[in-house]
N, C-alpha and C positions, 0 to 999 in steps of 0.2 A: 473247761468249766468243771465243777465239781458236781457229781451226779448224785452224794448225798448231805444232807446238813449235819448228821449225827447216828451217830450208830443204832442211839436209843431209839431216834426220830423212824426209822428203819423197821425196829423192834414193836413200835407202838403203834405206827401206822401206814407202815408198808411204803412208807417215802419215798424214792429213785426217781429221778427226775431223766428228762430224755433225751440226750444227746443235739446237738443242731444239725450233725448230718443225718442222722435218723429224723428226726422232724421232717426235715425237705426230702429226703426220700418217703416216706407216708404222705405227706401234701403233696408231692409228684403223682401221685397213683389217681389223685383228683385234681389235677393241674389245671384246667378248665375253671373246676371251680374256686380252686383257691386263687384263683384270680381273676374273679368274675366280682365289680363291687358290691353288687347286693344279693350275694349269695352268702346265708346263714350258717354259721359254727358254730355251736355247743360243745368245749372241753368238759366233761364231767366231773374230773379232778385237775383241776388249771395249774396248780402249781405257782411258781411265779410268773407262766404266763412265755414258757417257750413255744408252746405252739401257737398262744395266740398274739403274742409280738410276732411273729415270722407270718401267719394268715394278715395280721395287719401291714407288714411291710409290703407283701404281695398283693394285695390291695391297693395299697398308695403308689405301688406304682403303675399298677393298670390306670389309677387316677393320673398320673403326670401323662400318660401314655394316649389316655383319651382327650383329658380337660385341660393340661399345663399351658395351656396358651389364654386360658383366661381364670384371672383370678377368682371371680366373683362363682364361676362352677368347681374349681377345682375345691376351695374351701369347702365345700357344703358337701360334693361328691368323696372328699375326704371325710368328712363327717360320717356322713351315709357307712362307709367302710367299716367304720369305728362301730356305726350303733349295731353292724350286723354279726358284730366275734360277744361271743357268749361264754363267761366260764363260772362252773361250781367250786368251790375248794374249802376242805375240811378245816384248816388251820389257820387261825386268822392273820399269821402274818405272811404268810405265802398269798392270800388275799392282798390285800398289800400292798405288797411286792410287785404281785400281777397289774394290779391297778398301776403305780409309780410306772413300771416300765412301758405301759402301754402306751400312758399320756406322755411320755418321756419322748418315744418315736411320734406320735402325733405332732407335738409340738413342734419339734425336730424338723419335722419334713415342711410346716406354714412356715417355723418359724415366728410363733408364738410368744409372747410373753405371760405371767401367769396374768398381768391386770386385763387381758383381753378375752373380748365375749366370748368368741370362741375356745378359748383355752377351758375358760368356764361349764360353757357347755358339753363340752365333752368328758370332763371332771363329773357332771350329772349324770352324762351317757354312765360312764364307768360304773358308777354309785345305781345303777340300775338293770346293768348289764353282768356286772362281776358280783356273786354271793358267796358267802361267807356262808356255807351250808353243806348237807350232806345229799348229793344226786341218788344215794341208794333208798334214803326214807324219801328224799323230796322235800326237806323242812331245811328250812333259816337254821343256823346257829340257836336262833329263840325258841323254836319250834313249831314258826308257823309255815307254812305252805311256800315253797318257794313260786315268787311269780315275774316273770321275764316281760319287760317291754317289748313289742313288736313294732319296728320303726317302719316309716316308710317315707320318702320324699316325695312332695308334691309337685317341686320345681319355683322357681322365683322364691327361694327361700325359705319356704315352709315347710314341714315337718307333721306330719301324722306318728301319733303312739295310739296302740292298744295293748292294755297287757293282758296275761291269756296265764293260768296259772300250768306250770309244769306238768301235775301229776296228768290236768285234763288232756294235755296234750298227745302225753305217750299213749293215752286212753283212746285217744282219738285215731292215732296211726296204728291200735291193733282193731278197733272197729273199722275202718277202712281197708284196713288190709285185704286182697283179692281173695273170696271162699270163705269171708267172714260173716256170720251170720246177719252182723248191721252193713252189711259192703254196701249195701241198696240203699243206705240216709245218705243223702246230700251232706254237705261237710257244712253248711250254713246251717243243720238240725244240728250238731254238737261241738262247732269249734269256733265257740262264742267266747269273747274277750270279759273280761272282769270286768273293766273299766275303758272306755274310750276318751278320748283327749279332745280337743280343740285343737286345730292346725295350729301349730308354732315355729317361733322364728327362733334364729339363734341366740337375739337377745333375751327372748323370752325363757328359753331353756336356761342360757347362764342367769338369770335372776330367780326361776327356780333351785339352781344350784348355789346362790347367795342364800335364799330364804332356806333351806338345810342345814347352812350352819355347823357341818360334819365333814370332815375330811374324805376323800373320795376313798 
């Protein structure tokens, strides 16, 4: 693969993208969790989305590994996989990119088509989980606050979100930090979600992602 798009691209924004055997040896070093399905990733700069295509492959197969014997858990625990890679990235078409290739292997591994709920919903995942923005301010492309869904599965097909805005978050892992002067508040006093959701199903997520109206 080619490590950059352009020389300029290089010049103007420090572009190099990272290798696949260098990916799986840095995801090696946390092997455990990159193949745990509902263990969280955040790329800060995603790119097209080489580390979190490869966090999502190793996911879906921990999924085939536990659930492939039944349809109705594997979908939704592939799901789960999906809503828990997280990426930032500067340039809107490397956003994109990352999106297309993700829903690419998702689809891939059900076996998906695009008219189906689940393709859908996971198109919303994306549209929620991948921004078009800068991790060093914390701001959208627009310039407002970036803010990340936190999914959770409830089982029998439902789906809990809360979202939680970035900047509070890294705020919250240096007051918690061991010797910190807030290390003594409970995490329920500052890592309060923006908004919480109503359990949802898949169809409901993809009719969400019908009512958007926006390519993922």
């Amino acid at each position: 693969m080619d490590l950059i798009k352009s020389k300029q691209r290089v010049a103007d924004h420090g572009e190099v993208f990272t290798p696949p055997w260098m990916v799986d040896a840095m995801l090696d070093l946390v092997k455990g969790e990159s193949e745990r399905i509902d263990a969280r990733f955040l790329e800060p700069a995603c790119g097209s989305g080489n580390f979190l295509v490869r966090i999502l492959q190793r996911k879906l197969a921990a999924v085939e590994l536990k659930f492939g014997k039944s349809d109705f858990e594997k979908r939704h625990y592939a799901l789960l996989g999906l809503m828990c890679a997280y990426g930032v990235e500067l340039l809107a078409d490397n956003i994109a990119e990352c999106a297309k290739n993700m829903l690419e292997v998702f689809a891939t591994y059900l076996g998906l088509e695009e008219s189906d709920d689940l393709y859908r919903a996971a198109r919303h995942v994306l549209a929620q989980n991948l921004v078009h923005g800068d991790a060093l301010t914390m701001l959208t492309a627009g310039g407002s606050p970036i803010v990340f869904a936190e999914w959770g599965y409830l089982g029998k097909g439902r789906f809990q979100r809360r979202d939680f805005r970035l900047d509070v978050l890294t705020q919250t892992a240096a007051f918690t930090a061991e010797g910190s002067l807030f290390a003594e508040l409970g995490k329920h006093q500052i890592f309060t979600p923006v908004k919480t959701y109503p359990p949802q199903s898949v169809a409901e997520l993809a009719a969400e992602r019908s009512a958007e109206g926006r390519p993922a």
